[in-house]
N, C-alpha and C positions, 0 to 999 in steps of 0.2 A: 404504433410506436411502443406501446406497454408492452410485446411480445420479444422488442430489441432488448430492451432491457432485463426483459427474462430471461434470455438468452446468454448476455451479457453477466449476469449473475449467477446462470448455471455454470460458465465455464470458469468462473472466478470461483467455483464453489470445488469444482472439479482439480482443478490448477493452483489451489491454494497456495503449496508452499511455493510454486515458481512465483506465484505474482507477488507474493509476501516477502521475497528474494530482490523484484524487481524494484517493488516499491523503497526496498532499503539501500540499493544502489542510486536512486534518481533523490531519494535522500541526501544522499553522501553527496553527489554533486552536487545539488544546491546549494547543499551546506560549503562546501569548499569556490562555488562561485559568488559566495556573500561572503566570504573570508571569516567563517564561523560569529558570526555577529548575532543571527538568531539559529542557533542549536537546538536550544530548548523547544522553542515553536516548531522548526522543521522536525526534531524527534517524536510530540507529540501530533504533529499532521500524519508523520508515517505510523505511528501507533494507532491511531484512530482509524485509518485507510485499509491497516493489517487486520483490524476488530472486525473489521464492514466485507472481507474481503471471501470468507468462509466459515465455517461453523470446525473447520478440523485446523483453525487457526495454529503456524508452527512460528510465532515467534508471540509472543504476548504485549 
């Protein structure tokens, strides 16, 4: 199992800005199917996810 997830963090390491991209789209939709109610919480869940996501992080 420890190898999937190796794996699974090389390619998030590699594909940074797409997943960083992806991550702030499924953002945006949660936010907009909770009618902006928690923003702040879903901005800092996608900030957090963007941190973890690579090392050549392109959104901060």
């Amino acid at each position: 199992m420890n190898s999937f997830f190796d794996k699974v963090k090389h390619l998030a390491d590699e594909h940074d800005e797409k997943v960083d991209q992806a991550l702030e789209k499924v953002g945006d939709v949660i936010d907009e199917r909770t009618g902006g109610k928690y923003t702040e919480h879903i901005e800092k869940g996608v900030a957090a996810a963007q941190e973890y996501t690579g090392k050549n992080d392109t959104q901060p």
